[in-house]
N, C-alpha and C positions, 0 to 999 in steps of 0.2 A: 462406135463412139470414139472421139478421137483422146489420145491421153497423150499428157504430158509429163518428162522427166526433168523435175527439177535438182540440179548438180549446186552442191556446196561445199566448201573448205572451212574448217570451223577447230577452236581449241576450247576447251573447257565446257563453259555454257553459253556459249558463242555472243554476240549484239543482239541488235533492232531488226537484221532482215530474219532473225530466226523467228519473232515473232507475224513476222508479214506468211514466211512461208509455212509454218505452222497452222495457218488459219487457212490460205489458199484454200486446202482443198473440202473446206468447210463450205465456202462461201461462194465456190466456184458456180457456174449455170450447173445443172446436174448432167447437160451432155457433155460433158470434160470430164473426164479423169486424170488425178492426177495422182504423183505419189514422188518423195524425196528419197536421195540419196547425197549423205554427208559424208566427207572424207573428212580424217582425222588420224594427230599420231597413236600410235597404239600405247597404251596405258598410260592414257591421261584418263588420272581419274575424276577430275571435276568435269568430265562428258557424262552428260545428261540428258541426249537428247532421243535417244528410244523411247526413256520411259516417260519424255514429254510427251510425243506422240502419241505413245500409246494413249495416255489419259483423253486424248483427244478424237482418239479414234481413226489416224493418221498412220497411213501404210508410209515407213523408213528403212531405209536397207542403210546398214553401219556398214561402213571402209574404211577399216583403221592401217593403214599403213606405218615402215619403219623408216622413215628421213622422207625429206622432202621429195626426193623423185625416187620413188617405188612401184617396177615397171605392174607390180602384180594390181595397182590400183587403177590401171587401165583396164586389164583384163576383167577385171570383178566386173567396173563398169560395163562395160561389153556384154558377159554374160547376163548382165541386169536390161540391157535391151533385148539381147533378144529373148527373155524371158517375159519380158514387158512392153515390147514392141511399140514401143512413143513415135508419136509423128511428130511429136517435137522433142528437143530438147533448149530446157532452160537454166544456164547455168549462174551463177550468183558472184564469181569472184577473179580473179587474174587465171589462177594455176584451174579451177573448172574450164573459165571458156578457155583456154587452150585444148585441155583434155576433149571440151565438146568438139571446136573444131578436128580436132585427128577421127574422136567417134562418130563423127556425123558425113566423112570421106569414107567409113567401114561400109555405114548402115542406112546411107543415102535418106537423112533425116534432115528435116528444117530446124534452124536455130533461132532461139530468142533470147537475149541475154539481159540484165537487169544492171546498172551502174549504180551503185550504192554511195560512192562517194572516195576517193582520196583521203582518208583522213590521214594515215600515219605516211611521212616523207621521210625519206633520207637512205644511206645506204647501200643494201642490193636490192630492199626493195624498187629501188630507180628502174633497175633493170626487168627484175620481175614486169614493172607498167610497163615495160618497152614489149616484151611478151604480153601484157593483155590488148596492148594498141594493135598490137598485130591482127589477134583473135576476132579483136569488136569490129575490123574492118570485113572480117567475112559471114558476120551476121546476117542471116537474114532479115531481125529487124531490133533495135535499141528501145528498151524504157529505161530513163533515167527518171529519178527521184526527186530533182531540185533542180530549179529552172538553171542555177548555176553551170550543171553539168553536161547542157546544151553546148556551152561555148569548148569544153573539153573534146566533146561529138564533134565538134568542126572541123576543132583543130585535127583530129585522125583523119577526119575525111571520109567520114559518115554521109551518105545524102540525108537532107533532110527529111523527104517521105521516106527512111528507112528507122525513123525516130520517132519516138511516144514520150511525151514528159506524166508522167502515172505517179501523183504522191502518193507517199504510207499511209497509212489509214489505220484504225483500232476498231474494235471488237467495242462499242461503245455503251452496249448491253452488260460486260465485263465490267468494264472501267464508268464506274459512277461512283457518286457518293451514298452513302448511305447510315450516315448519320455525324452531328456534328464535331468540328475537330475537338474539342474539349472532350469528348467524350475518348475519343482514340487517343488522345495525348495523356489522359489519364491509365487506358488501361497499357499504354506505354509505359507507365512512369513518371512522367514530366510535371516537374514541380508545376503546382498553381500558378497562371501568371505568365511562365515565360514562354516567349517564340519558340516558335524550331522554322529552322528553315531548311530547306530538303535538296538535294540533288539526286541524282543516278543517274549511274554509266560506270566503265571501265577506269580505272585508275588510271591516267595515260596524259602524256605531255598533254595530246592536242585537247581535251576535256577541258585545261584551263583549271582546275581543281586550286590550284597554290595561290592564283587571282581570287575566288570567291573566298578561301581561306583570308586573305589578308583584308578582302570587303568585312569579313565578320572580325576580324580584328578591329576595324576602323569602328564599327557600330557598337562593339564592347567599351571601347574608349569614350564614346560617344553616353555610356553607362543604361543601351538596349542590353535589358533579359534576356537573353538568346540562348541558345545551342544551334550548331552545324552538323546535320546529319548525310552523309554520302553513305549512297548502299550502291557496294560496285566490289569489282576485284582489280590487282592489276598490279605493274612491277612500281607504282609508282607511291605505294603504301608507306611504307619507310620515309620516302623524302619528304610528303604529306605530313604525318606523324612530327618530325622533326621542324618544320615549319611551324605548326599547332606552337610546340610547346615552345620554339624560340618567340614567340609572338606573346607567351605569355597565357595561352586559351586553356591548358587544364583540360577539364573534361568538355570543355564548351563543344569541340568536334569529334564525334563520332565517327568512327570511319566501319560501317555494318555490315561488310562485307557484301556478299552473293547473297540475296532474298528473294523467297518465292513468295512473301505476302505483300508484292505491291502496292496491293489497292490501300490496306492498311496504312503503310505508310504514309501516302497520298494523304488519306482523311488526315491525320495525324501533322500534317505542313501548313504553317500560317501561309508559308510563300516558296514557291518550288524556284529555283534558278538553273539555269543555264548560261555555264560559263566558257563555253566551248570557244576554242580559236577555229577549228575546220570541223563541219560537220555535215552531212545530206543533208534529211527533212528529219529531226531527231525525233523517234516514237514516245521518247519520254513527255516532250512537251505535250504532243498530242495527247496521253493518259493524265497529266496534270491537269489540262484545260479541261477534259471530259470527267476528271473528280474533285470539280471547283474548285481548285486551287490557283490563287492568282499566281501568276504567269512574272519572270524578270527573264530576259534570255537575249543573248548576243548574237548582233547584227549577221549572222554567218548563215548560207546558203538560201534552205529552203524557208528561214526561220521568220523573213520579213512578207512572207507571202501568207504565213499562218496569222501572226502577230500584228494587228491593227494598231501601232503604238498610243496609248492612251485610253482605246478603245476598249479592247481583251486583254491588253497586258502590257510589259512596257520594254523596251526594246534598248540597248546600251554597247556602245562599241564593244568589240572583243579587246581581250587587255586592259582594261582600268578599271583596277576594285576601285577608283573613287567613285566610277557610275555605276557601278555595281551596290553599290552600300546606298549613294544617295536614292536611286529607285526603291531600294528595298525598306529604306526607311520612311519613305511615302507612304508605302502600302502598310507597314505596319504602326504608323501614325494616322491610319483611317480605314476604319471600318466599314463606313458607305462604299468607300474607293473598291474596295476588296469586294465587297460583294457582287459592286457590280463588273467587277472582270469577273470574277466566277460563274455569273450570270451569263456573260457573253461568251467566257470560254466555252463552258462546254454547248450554248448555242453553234458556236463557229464547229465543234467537233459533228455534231449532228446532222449539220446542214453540208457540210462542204466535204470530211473526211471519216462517212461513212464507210466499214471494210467489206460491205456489200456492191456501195456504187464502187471503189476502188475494183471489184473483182470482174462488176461489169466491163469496165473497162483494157481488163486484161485480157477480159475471152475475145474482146472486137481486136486485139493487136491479133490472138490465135489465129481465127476467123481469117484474117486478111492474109496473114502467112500462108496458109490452108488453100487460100481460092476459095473459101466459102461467102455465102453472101454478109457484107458488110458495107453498110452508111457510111461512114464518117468513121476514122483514130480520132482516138483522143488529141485535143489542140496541140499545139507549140508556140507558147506566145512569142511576143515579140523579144527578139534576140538585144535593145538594148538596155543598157544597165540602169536599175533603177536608179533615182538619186540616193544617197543613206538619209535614213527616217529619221526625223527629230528625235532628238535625244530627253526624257526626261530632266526636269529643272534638278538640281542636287543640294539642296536643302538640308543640314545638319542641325538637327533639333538642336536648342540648348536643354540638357537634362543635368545641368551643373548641381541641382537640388536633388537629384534623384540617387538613392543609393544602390 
């Protein structure tokens, strides 16, 4: 049976690819084995991810190291192959695929690496990508996440038969609804009556967070019942917080930290947003749309390829809480509207971002590295840019009678 080692770097409760590889080896074909191994620094204690696995039934080998380059975080790796003897490995981030490429000249293994996305720029990270551009070029084969990050593939100087575009996918059986938001907003708390509008992700510049803040300021003014709920962690809490109250919001934003009751929340959102400036294919949207929650989210990566604008949900440049607010206040001036993106969102999750078909399609990349028989990779469309999708009209109710 062939197995694969998949390699991560991760702090705390890490993102979105934690949830993709956490599932992996659930969904996988049954002749794959597979099993993770996450490197981390040693006493972080918001790391959480053994006892996720565990719940899950998911073989993890912890490497916690002390500073960024700690030669004993090779070694361990090392021993964990040849313990585990993988004919692949697949590693998830900059400082992995480097480690894969040095371990895969030890242990004479094929590589497959995942590109998740660029999000955070500047610094030494500059340099760190100059080190993974190295790494992705001696892959044996790329899946990227969002059609975006084809054009990054090029530019390394990737061949294109050495590329797979493989979106995120969700556990869709998980992520449903199960029963109406009045109901979850109630045993939240939430006064009779008012919105809540939802986000999740990490607190962090590129998330856009201080933009949707100032969209729900502009809809306060506007005198919408609301609250702003963000369930994330992140160094950017403080400045957040300080924005709320210079805006005037009070208790309007919540900022809920790290949550393990997702789905919850989910039910619990007149309207999930996404305000991101740089993102992959974001797993949030996809659990929003799969627990009927209408959809607002910025033109960025994989997000126009999910997002039918008008359709499923309604699409708005990145940067301007004025289309940020005007979408949102569409949707919460119309209840038909709402439904039927609810309706179509989680249609489009069922149909197109199943994490069954996503897995099929991972064992055909194995397969082909392998020399085992395989049809067809998955596609690579067409490498030109789409045009940007209409924007939502931005209509400001008059609620001048309203108190």
């Amino acid at each position: 049976m062939p197995r694969v080692l998949h390699l991560r770097t991760v702090t705390g409760h890490g993102g979105g690819p934690e949830k993709t590889l956490l599932n992996s080896p659930r969904f996988i074909d049954p002749e794959y084995e597979l099993r993770l191994a996450y490197v981390r620094p040693a006493g972080d204690r918001k790391y959480d991810l053994p006892e996720r696995a565990a719940r899950l039934g998911v073989r993890l080998l912890d490497v916690p190291e002390r500073g960024p380059v700690d030669p004993r975080t090779f070694w361990r790796l090392a021993a964990e192959i040849r313990r585990f003897r993988p004919d692949i490995l697949h590693p998830h981030d900059y400082k992995t695929n480097v480690l894969a490429v040095l371990l895969a000249r030890m242990f004479r293994v094929k590589l497959v690496t995942t590109l998740h996305g660029y999000v955070t720029i500047g610094g030494r990270l500059d340099w760190y990508y100059r080190l993974d551009r190295w790494a992705i070029r001696r892959m044996d084969h790329v899946i990227v996440v969002s059609d975006d990050l084809l054009d990054v593939i090029r530019d390394i100087g990737v061949p294109a038969e050495r590329v797979s575009l493989i979106e995120n996918a969700i556990d869709a059986a998980e992520y449903r609804r199960r029963g109406p938001a009045a109901a979850a907003k109630a045993r939240l708390g939430v006064p009779p009556g008012r919105f809540v509008i939802g986000a999740v992700g990490r607190l962090a510049p590129e998330k856009g967070f201080d933009n949707l803040i100032r969209a729900v300021a502009r809809l306060v003014s506007d005198h919408w019942d609301i609250e702003l709920w963000i369930a994330g962690e992140g160094d950017e809490r403080e400045r957040l917080l300080a924005l709320a109250s210079e805006l005037n919001l009070g208790e309007r934003v919540r900022l809920l930290g790290q949550r393990s009751d997702l789905v919850e929340l989910y039910q619990a959102f007149d309207v999930f947003v996404l305000s991101s400036l740089r993102e992959g294919l974001p797993n949030v949207v996809l659990e929003a749309l799969a627990v009927e929650v209408p959809v607002v989210a910025t033109s960025v990566a994989g997000v126009p390829r999910v997002l039918e604008n008008g359709q499923n949900g309604f699409i708005v440049r990145s940067g301007t809480p004025e289309e940020l607010s005007g979408a949102i206040s569409l949707l919460l001036d119309d209840e038909q509207l709402c439904e039927r993106f609810a309706q179509a969102g989680r249609r489009t999750v069922e149909e197109r971002y199943s994490f069954r078909v996503r897995m099929d399609k991972v064992k055909q990349v194995y397969d082909a590295v392998l020399g085992r028989a395989v049809e067809t990779l998955p596609s690579v469309p067409n490498s030109e840019v789409e045009p940007e999708p209409p924007r939502p009209p931005r209509p400001q109710p008059d609620r001048s009678g309203t108190e």
